[in-house]
C-alpha positions as CSV (number, residue, x, y, z in Angstrom):
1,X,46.6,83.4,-23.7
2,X,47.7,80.7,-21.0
3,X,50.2,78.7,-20.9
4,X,49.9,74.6,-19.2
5,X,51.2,71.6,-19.3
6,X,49.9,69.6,-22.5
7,X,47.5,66.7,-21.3
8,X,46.9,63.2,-23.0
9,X,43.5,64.5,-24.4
10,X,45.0,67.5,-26.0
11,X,46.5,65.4,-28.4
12,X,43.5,66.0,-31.0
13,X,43.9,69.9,-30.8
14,X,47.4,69.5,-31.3
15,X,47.1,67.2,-34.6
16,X,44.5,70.0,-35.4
17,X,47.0,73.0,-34.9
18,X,49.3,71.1,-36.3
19,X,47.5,70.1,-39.3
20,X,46.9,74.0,-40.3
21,X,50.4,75.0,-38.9
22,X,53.1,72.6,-39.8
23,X,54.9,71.3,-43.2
24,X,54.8,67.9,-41.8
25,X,52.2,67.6,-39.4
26,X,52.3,65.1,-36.6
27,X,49.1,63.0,-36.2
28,X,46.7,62.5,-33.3
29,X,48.3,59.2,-32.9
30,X,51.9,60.5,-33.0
31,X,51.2,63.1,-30.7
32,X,49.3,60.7,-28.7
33,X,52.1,58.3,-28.1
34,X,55.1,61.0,-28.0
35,X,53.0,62.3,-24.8
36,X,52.9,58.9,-23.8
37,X,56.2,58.5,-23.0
38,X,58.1,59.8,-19.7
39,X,60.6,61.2,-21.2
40,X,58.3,63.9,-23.3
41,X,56.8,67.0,-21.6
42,X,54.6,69.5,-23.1
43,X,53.1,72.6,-23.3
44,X,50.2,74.6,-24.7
45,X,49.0,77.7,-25.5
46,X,45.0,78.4,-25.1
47,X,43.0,81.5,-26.2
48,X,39.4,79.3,-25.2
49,X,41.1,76.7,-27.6
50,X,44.6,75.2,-27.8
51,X,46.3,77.6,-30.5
52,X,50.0,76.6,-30.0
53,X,51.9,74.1,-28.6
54,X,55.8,72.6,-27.6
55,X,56.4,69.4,-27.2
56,X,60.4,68.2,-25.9
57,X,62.2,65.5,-24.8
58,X,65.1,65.1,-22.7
59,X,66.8,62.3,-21.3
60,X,69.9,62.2,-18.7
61,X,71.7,65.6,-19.5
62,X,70.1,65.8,-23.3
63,X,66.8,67.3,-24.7
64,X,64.9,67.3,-28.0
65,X,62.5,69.8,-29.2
66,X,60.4,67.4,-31.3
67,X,57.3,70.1,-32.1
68,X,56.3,73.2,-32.0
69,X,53.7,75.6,-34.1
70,X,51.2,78.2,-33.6
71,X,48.7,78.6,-35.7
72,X,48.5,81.1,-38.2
73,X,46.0,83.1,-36.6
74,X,48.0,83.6,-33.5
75,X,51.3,84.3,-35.3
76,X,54.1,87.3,-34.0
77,X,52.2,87.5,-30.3
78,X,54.8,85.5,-28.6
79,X,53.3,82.4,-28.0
80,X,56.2,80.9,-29.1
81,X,58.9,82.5,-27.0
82,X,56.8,81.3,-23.5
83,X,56.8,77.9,-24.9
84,X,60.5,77.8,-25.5
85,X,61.3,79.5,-22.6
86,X,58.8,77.3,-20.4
87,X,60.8,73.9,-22.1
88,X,64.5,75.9,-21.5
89,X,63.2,76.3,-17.5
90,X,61.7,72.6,-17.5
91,X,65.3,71.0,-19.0
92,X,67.4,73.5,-16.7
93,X,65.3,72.1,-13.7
94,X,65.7,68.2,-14.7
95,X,69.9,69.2,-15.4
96,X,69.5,68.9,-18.8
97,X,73.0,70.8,-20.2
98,X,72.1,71.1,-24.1
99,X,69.0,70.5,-26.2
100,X,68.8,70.3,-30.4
101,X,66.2,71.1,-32.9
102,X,66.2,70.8,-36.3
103,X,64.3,73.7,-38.5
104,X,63.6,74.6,-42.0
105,X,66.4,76.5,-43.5
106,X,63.6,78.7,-45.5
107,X,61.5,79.3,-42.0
108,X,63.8,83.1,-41.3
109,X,61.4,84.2,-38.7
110,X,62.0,80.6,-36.3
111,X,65.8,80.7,-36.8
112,X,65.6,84.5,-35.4
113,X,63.5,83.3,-32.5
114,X,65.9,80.3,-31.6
115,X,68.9,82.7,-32.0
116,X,67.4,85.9,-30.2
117,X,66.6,82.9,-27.2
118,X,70.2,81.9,-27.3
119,X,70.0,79.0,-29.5
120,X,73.1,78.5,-31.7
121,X,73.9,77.2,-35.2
122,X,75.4,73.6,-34.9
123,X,75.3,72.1,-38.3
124,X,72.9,71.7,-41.4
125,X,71.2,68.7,-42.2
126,X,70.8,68.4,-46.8
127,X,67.8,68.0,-48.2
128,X,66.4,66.8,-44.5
129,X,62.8,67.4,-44.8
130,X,60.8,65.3,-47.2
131,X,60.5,68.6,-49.8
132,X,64.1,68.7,-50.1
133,X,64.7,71.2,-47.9
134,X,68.0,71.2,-45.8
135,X,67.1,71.7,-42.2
136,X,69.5,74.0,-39.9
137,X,70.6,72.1,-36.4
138,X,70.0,74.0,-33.9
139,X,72.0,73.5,-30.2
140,X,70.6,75.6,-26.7
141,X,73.1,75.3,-23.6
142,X,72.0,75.5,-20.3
143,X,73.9,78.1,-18.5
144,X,74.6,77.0,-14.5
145,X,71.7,79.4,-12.8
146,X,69.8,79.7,-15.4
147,X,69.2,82.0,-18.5
């Protein structure tokens, strides 16, 4: 696996992962113009084809993880840890002090991951996702040094 930055023209495998990996996939489009903008950065993960992906935002001492999935195949290999720790090292470098997430209550393996990385509970959002699942908030604090 390798880990780079996520390009403009990665936005179709993205919408592609994302399509086989997410309960609410983002679109080519979506992806497209979130990568647009200069306050997202991004990340992917290749095995000869992009397999997972991070995109985040920040902006003055704030960040955003917007998206994030791996695709099924390449499940439980990490992937997902490099890319969250990739965006923590990114936001720590731009003195970003706290970033949120919101997650699927029902997805028990991604709220281990966020809380083994030092991500903490900070609220839940009802019936947030358009299933009627509540989502759990999720806050991560930058710690001055690093992590």
């Amino acid at each position: 696996m390798r880990l780079r930055p996520a390009l403009p023209e990665d936005a179709s495998a993205i919408a592609r992962t994302e399509e086989v990996a997410a309960h609410h996939p983002w679109t080519r489009e979506q992806v497209a113009a979130s990568l647009a903008l200069p306050t997202t950065r991004g990340w992917v993960a290749e095995a000869g084809v992009v397999r997972a992906h991070l995109l985040v935002s920040s902006q003055g001492a704030e960040g955003e993880v917007l998206i994030l999935a791996v695709h099924p195949s390449c499940r439980r290999r990490g992937w997902a840890r490099q890319l969250l720790r990739a965006a923590c090292e990114a936001w720590t470098e731009l003195g970003v002090e706290e970033a949120f997430l919101e997650i699927r209550a029902d997805n028990q393996a991604a709220l281990r991951l966020y809380a083994e990385l030092g991500w903490e509970t900070a609220g839940t959002r009802t019936s947030y996702y358009r299933d009627g699942t509540d989502a759990v908030v999720m806050r991560w604090q930058a710690i001055p040094g690093g992590r």
